[in-house]
C-alpha positions as CSV (number, residue, x, y, z in Angstrom):
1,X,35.7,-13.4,-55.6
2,X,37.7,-15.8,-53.4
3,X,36.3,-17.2,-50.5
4,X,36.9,-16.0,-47.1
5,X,39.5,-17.6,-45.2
6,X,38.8,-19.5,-42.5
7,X,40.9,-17.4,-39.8
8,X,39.2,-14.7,-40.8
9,X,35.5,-15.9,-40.5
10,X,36.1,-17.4,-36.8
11,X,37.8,-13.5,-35.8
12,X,34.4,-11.9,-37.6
13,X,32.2,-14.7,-35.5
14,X,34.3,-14.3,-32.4
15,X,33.7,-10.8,-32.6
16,X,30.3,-10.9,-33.0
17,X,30.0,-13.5,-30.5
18,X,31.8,-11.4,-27.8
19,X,29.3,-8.0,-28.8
20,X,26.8,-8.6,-25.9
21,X,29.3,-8.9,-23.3
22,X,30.8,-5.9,-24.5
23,X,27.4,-4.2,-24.3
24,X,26.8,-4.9,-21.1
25,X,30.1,-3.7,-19.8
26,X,30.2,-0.4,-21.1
27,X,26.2,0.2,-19.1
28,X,26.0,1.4,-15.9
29,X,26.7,-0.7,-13.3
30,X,23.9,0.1,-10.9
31,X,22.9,-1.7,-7.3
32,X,19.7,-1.0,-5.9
33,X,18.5,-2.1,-2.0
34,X,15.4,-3.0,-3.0
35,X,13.0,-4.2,-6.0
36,X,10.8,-1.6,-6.3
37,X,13.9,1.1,-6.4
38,X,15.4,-1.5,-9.3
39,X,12.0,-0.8,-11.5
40,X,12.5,2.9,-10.8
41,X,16.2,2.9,-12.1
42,X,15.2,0.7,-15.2
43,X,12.9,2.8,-16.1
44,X,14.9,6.0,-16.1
45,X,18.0,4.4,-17.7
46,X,17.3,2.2,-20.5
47,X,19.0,0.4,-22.3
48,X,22.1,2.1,-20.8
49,X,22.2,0.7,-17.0
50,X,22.3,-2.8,-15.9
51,X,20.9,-3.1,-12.5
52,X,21.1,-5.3,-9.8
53,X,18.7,-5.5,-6.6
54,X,20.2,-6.8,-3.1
55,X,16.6,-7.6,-2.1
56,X,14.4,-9.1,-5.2
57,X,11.1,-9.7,-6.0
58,X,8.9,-10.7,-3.0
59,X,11.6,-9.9,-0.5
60,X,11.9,-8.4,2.9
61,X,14.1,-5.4,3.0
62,X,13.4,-5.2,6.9
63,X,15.2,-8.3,7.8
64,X,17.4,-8.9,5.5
65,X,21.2,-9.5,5.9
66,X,23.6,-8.7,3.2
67,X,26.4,-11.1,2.2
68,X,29.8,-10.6,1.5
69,X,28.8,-11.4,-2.1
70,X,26.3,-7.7,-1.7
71,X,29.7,-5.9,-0.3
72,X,31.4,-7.1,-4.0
73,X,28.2,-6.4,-5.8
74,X,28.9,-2.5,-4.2
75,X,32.6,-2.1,-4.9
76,X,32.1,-3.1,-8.9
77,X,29.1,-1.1,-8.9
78,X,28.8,2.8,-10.8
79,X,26.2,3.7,-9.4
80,X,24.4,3.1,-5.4
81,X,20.4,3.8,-5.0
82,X,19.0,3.4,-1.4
83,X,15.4,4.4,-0.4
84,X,17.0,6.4,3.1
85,X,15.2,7.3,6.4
86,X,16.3,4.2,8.1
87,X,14.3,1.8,5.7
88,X,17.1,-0.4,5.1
89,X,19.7,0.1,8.1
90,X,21.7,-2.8,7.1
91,X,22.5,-0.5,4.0
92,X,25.0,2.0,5.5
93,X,27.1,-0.9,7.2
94,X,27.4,-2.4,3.7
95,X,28.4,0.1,1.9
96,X,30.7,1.2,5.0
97,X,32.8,-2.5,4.2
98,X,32.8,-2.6,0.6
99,X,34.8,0.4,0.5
100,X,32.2,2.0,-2.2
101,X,33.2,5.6,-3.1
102,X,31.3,6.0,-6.4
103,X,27.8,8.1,-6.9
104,X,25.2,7.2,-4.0
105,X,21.5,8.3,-4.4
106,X,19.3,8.9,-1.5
107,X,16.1,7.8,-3.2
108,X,14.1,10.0,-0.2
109,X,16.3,13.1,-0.2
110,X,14.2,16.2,-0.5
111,X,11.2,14.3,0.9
112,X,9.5,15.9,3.9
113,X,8.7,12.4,5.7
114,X,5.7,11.9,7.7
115,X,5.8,10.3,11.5
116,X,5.6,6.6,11.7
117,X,2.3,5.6,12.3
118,X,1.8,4.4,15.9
119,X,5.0,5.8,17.4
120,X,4.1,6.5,20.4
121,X,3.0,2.9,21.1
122,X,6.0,1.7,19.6
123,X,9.0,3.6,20.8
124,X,8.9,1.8,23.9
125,X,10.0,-1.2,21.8
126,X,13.4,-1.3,22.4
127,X,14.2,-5.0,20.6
128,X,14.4,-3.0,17.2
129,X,16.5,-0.1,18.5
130,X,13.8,2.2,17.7
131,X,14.9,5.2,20.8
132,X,18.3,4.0,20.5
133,X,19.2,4.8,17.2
134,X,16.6,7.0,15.7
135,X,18.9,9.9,15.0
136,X,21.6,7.8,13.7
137,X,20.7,9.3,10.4
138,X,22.1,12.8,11.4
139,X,25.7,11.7,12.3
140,X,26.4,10.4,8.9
141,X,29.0,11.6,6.4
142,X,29.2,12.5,2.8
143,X,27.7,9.0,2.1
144,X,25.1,9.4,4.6
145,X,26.7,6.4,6.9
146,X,28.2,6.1,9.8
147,X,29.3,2.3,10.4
148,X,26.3,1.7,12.9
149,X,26.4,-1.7,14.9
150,X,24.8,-4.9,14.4
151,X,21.3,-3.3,16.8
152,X,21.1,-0.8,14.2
153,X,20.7,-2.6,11.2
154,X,16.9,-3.0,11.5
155,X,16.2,0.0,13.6
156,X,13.5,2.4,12.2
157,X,13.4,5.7,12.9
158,X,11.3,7.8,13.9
159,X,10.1,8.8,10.2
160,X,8.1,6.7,8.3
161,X,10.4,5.3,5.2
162,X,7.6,4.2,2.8
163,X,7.4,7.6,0.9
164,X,6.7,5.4,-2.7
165,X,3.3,4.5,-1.5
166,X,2.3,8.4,-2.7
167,X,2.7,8.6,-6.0
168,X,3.6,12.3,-6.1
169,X,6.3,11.7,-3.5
170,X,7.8,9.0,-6.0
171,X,8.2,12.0,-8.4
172,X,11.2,12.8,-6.2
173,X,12.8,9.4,-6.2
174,X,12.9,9.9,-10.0
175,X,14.7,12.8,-10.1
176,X,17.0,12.2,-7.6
177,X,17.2,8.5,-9.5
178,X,18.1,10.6,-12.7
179,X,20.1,12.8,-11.5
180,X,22.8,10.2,-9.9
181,X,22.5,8.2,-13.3
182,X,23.8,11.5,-14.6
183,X,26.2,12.1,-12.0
184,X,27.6,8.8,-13.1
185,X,27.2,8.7,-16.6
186,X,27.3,12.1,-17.8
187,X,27.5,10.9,-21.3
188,X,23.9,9.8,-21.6
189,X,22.8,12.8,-19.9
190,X,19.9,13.6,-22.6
191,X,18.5,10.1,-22.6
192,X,18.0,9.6,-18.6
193,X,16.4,13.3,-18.6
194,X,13.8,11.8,-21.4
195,X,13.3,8.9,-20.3
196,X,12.8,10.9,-16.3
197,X,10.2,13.0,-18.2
198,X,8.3,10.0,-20.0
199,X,8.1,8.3,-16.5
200,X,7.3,11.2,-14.6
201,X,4.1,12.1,-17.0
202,X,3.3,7.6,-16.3
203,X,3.5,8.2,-12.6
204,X,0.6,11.4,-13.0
205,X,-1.5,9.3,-15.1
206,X,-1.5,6.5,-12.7
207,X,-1.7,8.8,-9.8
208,X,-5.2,10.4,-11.4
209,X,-6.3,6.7,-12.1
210,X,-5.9,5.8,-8.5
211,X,-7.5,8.8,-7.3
212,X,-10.1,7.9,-9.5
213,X,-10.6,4.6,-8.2
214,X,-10.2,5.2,-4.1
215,X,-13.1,8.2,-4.7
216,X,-15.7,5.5,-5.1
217,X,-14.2,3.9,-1.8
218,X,-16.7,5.6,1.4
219,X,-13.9,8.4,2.8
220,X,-15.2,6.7,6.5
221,X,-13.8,3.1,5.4
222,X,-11.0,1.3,7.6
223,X,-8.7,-1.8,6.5
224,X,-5.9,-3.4,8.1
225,X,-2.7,-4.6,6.6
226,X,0.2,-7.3,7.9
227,X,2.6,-3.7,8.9
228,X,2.6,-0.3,9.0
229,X,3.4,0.4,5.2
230,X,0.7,2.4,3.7
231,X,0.8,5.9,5.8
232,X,2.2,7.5,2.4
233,X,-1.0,5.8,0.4
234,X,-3.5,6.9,3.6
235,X,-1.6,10.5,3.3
236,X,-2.4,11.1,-0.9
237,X,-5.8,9.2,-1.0
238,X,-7.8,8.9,1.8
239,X,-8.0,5.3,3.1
240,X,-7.1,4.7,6.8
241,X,-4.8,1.6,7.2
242,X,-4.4,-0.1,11.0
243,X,-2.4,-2.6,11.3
244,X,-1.4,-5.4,14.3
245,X,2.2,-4.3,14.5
246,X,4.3,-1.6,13.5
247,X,6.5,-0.7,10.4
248,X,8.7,-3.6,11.0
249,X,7.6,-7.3,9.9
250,X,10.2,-8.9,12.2
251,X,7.1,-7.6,14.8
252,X,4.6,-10.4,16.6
253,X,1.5,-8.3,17.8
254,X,1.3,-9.0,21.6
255,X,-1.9,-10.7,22.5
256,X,-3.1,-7.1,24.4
257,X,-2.3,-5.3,20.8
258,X,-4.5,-7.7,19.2
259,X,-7.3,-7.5,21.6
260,X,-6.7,-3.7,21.2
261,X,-7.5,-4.2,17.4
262,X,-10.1,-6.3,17.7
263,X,-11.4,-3.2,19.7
264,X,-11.1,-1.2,17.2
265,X,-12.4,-3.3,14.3
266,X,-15.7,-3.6,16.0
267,X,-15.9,0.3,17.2
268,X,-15.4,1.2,13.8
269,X,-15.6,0.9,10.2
270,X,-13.0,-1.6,9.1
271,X,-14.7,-3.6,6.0
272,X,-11.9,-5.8,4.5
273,X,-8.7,-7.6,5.9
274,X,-5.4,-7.6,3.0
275,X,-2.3,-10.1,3.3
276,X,0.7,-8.4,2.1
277,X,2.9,-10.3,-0.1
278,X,6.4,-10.6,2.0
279,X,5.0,-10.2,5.4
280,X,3.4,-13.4,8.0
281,X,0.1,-13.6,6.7
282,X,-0.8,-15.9,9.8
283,X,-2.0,-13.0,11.4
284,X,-4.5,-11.9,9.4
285,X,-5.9,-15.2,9.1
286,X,-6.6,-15.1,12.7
287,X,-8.1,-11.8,13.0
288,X,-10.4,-13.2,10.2
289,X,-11.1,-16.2,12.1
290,X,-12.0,-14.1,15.5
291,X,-13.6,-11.2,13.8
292,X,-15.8,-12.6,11.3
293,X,-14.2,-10.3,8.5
294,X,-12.9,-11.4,5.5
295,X,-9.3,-11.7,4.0
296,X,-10.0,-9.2,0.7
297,X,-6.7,-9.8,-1.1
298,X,-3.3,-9.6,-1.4
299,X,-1.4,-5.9,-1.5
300,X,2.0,-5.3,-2.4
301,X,3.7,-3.0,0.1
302,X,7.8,-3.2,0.1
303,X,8.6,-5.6,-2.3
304,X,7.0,-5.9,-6.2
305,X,6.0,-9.4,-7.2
306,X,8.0,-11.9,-9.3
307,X,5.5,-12.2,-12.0
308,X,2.2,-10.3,-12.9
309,X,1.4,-6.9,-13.1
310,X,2.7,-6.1,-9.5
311,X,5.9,-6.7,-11.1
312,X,6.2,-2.7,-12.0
313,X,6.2,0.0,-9.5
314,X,3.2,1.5,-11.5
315,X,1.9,-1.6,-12.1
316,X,2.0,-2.3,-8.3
317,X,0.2,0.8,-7.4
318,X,-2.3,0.3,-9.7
319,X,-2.7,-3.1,-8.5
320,X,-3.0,-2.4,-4.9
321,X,-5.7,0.4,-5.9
322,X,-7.8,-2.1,-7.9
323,X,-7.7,-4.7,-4.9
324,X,-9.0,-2.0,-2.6
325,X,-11.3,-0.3,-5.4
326,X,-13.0,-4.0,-6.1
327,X,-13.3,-4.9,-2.3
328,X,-14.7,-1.4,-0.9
329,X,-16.1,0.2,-3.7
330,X,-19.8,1.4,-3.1
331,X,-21.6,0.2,-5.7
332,X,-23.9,3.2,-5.7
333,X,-21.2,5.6,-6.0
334,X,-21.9,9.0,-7.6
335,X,-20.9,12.0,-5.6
336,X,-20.8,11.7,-2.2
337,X,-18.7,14.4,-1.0
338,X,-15.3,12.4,-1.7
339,X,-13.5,15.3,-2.6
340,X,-14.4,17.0,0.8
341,X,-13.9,14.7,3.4
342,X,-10.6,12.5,2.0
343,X,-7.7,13.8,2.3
344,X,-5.9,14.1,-0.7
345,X,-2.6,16.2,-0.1
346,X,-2.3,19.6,-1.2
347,X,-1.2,20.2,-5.4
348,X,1.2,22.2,-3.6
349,X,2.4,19.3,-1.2
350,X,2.8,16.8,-3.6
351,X,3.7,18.8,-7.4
352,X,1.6,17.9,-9.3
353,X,-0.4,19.9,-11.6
354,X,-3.5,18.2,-12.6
């Protein structure tokens, strides 16, 4: 047999060579808002989606500003995936100027959102545009946008966004995650509703091992966190969270608020103090200092980690169950009524069938 010619073999290695590109191309060019949303999307498409975040590991959603590179990032993209209810305000301007027109999931549609926690104290707030523009959301059009203004961009309304922190609520951010991959590539159809199933039965398994964990917590313990993020996690399993500000982390705690809290911490039954990893820990380091109350860890609210096992949605929530498991556990634990006095949700509520 005669050797292969030379031309030939560079075409053959060129080829080969060129494969991965060629790959990646043909997946589904999807752009999430945030991290955890990017996880959520890997997870349900494979091997089939390539995904980009705006806001990565360890970043701040709430104040962050898009770049023209973002508006690009949109108009090449197959695919959009936002969380909604005013999380991200920035998000509708941005998709507004990069002329996007593809699919666009809602990550929070079909979600019956609670009320932010502390509203009342902070509607009065108008820096953040939180009277202002809190029913922005029902003017938009088909793309759930309607321009907005530059006041807008971090305004929160009067819903509270963070619906991931209840596990069974995040069942509907699948689905609504699998059903715009399909939307967009109808192709793969049977692979994103597998792998929606396979991650769906994950998210109930972590969701029993959490409640498993918070039940050993005393249903009368408080903690307080950098920002209002955890009214989803307080909803599903039983833990009150206060906190110095409100949902936004742009927000400095006025010296009254903070005497307020340190009020509260000594009427009641606040044990631990948690940083959160992307908001100004500086605060909690002074309640600790003027309380006498320890700093108990770090929880992961808005953004996942870079590294570790907070670097998974699931691997977050776990995480942030173990930190409060390990600092507020009783250690006597057997039966103490948990099931009576926490409030778990309703199986109806939530959809789950355990």
């Amino acid at each position: 047999m005669s050797p292969l010619p030379f031309s030939r073999w560079l075409v053959g290695v060129s080829a080969l060579l060129a494969l991965p590109a060629a790959v990646a191309s043909e997946r589904v060019q999807v752009v999430t808002s945030f991290s955890i949303l990017a996880d959520m999307v890997e997870q349900v498409g494979g091997e089939h989606v390539e995904v980009t975040s705006l806001v990565g590991p360890d970043g701040d959603a709430h104040v962050y500003s898009p770049s023209p590179g973002d508006a690009r990032a949109l108009a090449d993209a197959d695919l959009v995936v936002f969380n909604g209810l005013l999380y991200e305000g920035w998000m509708e301007r941005l998709i507004d100027s990069s002329d996007y027109a593809g699919a666009l999931v809602t990550a929070t549609q079909g979600i019956e959102p609670l009320a932010r926690a502390g509203q009342d104290e902070h509607d009065s707030h108008d820096d953040h545009g939180h009277d202002e523009h809190a029913d922005d959301e029902h003017d938009h059009d088909e793309h759930g946008h309607d321009g907005g203004d530059e006041e807008a961009d971090h305004a929160h309304g009067d819903d509270d966004p963070h619906a991931w922190q209840d596990l069974a609520r995040a069942e509907t951010y699948v689905e609504n995650i699998r059903d715009g991959l399909i939307e967009a590539d109808g192709d793969n159809r049977e692979t994103y509703e597998e792998n929606a199933e396979r991650y769906l039965a994950e998210i109930e398994k972590a969701d029993d091992e959490i409640r498993a964990l918070i039940e050993e917590i005393p249903p009368s313990t408080s903690v307080i966190t950098g920002h209002d993020s955890f009214g989803y996690f307080a909803d599903a399993y039983g833990v009150r969270f206060l906190s110095p500000v409100g949902l936004s982390t742009e927000a400095d705690p006025s010296g009254a608020s903070m005497a307020e809290l340190i009020d509260v911490i000594e009427e009641e039954n606040v044990e631990a103090l948690f940083h959160e990893n992307m908001t100004n820990q500086s605060i909690l380091d002074q309640l600790a200092e003027e309380t006498g109350l320890s700093v108990a860890g770090t929880l992961h609210a808005d953004a996942l980690s870079s590294e570790g096992e907070a670097s998974t949605y699931l691997g977050m929530m776990r995480h942030n169950a173990k930190v409060l498991h390990d600092a507020l556990a009783d250690p006597d634990h057997e039966d103490h009524g948990n099931e009576d006095e926490r409030d778990h949700g309703d199986e109806d509520d939530h959809g789950h069938d355990h």
